[in-house]
Structure formats: structure tokens, C-alpha cells
BAKEKE-729298 format. One line per field, with one value per residue: residue number from 1; x, y negated, z negated of N, C-alpha, C, CB in turn. Coordinates in steps of 0.1 Angstrom, whole numbers, plus 5000, padded with zeros to 4 digits. Each point is the difference from the previous one (the first is absolute). Glycine has a CB too. Layout:
BEGIN
k	c(NUM;...);
n.u	c(X;...);
n.v	c(Y;...);
n.w	c(Z;...);
ca.u	c(X;...);
ca.v	c(Y;...);
ca.w	c(Z;...);
c.u	c(X;...);
c.v	c(Y;...);
c.w	c(Z;...);
cb.u	c(X;...);
cb.v	c(Y;...);
cb.w	c(Z;...);
//
This chain:
BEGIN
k	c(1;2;3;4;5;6;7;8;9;10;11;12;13;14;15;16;17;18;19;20;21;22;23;24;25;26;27;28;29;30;31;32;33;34;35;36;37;38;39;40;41;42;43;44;45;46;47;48;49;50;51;52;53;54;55;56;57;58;59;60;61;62;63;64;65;66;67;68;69;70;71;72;73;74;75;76;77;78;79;80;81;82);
n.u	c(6452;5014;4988;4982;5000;4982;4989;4988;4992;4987;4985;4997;5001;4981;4995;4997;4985;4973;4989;4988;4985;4994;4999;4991;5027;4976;5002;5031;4996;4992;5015;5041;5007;4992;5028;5024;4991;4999;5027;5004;4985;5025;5025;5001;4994;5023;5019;4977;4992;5023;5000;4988;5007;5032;5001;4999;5012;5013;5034;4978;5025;4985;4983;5008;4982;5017;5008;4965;5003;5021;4988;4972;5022;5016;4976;4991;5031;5004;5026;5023;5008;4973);
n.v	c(3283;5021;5023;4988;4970;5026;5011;4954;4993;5026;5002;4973;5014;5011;4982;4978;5024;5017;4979;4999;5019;4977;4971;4991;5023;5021;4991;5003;5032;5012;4985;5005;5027;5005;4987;5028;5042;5006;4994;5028;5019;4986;5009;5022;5006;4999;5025;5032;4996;5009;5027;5017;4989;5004;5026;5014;4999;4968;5004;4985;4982;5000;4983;4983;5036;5017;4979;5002;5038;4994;4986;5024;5035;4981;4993;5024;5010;4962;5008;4971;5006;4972);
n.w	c(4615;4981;5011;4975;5018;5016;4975;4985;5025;5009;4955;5004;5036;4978;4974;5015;5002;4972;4994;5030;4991;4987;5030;5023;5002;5001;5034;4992;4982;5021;5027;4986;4999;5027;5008;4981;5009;5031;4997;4989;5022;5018;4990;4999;5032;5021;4992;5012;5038;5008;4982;5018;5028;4980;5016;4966;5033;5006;4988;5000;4994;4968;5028;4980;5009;4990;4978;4993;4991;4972;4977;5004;4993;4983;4990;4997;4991;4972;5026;4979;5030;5004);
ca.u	c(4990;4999;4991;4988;4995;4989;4984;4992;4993;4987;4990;4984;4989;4987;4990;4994;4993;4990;4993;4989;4985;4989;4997;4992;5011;5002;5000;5018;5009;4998;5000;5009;4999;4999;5006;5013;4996;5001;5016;5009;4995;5005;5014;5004;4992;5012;5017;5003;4995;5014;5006;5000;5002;5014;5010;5016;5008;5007;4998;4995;5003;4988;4989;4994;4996;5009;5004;4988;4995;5011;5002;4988;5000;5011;4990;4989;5001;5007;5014;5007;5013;4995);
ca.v	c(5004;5014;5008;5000;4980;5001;5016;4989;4989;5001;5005;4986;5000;5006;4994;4984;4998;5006;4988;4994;5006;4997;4990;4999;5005;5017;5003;4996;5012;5012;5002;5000;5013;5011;4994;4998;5009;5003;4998;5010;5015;4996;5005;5011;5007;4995;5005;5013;4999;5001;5011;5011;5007;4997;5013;5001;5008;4988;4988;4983;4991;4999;4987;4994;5008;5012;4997;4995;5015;5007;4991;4999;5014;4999;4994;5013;5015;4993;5011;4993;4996;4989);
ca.w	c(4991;4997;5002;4994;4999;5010;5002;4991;5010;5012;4993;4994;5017;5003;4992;5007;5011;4990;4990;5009;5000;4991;5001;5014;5008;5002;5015;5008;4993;5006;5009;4997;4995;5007;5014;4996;5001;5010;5008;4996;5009;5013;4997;4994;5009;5009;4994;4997;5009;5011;4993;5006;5016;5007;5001;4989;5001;5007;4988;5004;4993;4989;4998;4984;4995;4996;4986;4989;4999;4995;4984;4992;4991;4988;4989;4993;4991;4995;5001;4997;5013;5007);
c.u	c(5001;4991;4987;4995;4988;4988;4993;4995;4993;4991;4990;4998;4987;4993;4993;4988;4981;4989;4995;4987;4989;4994;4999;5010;4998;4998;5016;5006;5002;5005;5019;5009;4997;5011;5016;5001;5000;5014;5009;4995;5009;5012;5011;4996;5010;5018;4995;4994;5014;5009;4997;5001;5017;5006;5011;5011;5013;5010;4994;5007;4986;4998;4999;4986;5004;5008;4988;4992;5011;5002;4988;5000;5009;4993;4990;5006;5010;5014;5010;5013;4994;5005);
c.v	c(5015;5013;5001;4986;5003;5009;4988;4989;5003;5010;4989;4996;5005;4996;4987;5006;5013;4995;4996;5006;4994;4986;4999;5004;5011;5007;4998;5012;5013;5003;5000;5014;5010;4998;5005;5017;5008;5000;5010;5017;4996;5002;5012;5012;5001;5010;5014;5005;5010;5014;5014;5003;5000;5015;5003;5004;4994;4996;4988;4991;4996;4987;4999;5010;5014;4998;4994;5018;5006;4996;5001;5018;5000;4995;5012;5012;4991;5011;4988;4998;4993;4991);
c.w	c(4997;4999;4990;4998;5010;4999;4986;5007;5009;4989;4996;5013;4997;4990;5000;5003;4997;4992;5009;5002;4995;4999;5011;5009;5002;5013;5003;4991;5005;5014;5001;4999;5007;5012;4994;4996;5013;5006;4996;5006;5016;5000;4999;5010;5014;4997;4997;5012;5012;4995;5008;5016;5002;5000;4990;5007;5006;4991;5003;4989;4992;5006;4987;4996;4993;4990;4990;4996;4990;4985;4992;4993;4989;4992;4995;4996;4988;4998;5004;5009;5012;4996);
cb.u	c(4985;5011;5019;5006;5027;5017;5014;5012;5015;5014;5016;5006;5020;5008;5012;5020;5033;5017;5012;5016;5011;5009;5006;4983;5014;4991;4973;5003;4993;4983;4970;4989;4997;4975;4980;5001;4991;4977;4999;5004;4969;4985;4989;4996;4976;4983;5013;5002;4982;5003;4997;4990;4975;5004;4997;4989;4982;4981;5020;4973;5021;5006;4986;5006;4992;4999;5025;4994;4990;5010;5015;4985;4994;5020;5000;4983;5001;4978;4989;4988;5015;4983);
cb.v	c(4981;4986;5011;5021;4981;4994;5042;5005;4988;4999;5017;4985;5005;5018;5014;4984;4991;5010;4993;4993;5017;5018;4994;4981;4989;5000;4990;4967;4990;5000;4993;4979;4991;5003;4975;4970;4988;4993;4975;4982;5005;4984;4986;4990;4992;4971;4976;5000;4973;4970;4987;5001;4991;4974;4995;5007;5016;4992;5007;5006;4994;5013;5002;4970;4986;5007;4996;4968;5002;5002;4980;4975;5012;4996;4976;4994;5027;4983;5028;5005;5022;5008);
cb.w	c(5008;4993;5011;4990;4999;5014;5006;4983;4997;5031;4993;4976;5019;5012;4992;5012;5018;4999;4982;5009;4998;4989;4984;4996;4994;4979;5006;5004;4982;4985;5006;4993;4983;4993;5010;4991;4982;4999;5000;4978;4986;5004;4993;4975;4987;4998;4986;4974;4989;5003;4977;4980;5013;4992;5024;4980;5001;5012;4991;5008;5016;4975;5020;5004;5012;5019;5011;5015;5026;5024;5009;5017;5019;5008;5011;5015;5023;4989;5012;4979;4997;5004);
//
């Protein structure tokens, strides 16, 4: 799948899950959103967590947390040698 298939598909996700608001679903929508919200803090929180106590001065071997931190800064500064 291609990069702008997946970012068009977890856009109409959120808009699904947006449009419920305005039906008897709007407790689960919300309680969804928040839950899918929290988790990612939790995430992000944890990996920049570890990030910062580790020792730079060691070498180490990259973990998935340390290759996911890395694709997600390549992405945000949209830098094309990621």
C-alpha cells in the first residue's frame, strides 16, 4: 500500500470515528479517541523517556524503539535519507 492510500485511509478512520458524535455512538467514539490518544502519549512518552536517560557516550545497538523515534523525526522534518 502506498503512503498517501494509508494516510487517506486512517483520515476517513478519523472521520468515521468523528461522524459518530452526532449518533448514539458518541460515548464509544469518544471513549475511542481518547483511548487511541492516551496510548500514543504513553508511547511517545516511554521512547523519549528511555531516549533521554541512556548514556550517549556508550555505543549501543538500535532497538525498534530507536528505529521508530528515527522514521518518526525523518518524517516530521520530511528528510528524505530516512
Amino acid at each position: 500500500m502506498s503512503r498517501s492510500a494509508g494516510a487517506w485511509i486512517l483520515a476517513l478512520v478519523i472521520l468515521l470515528l468523528l461522524s459518530l458524535s452526532a449518533t448514539s455512538y458518541s460515548q464509544t467514539a469518544n471513549f475511542l479517541l481518547i483511548a487511541a490518544r492516551v496510548a500514543l502519549l504513553v508511547v511517545l512518552s516511554v521512547l523519549i523517556v528511555k531516549e533521554k536517560f541512556r548514556p550517549h557516550d556508550s555505543p549501543h545497538r538500535a532497538d525498534a524503539g530507536d528505529r521508530l523515534l528515527t522514521k518518526w523525526r525523518h518524517w516530521f522534518y520530511d528528510d528524505k535519507h530516512g
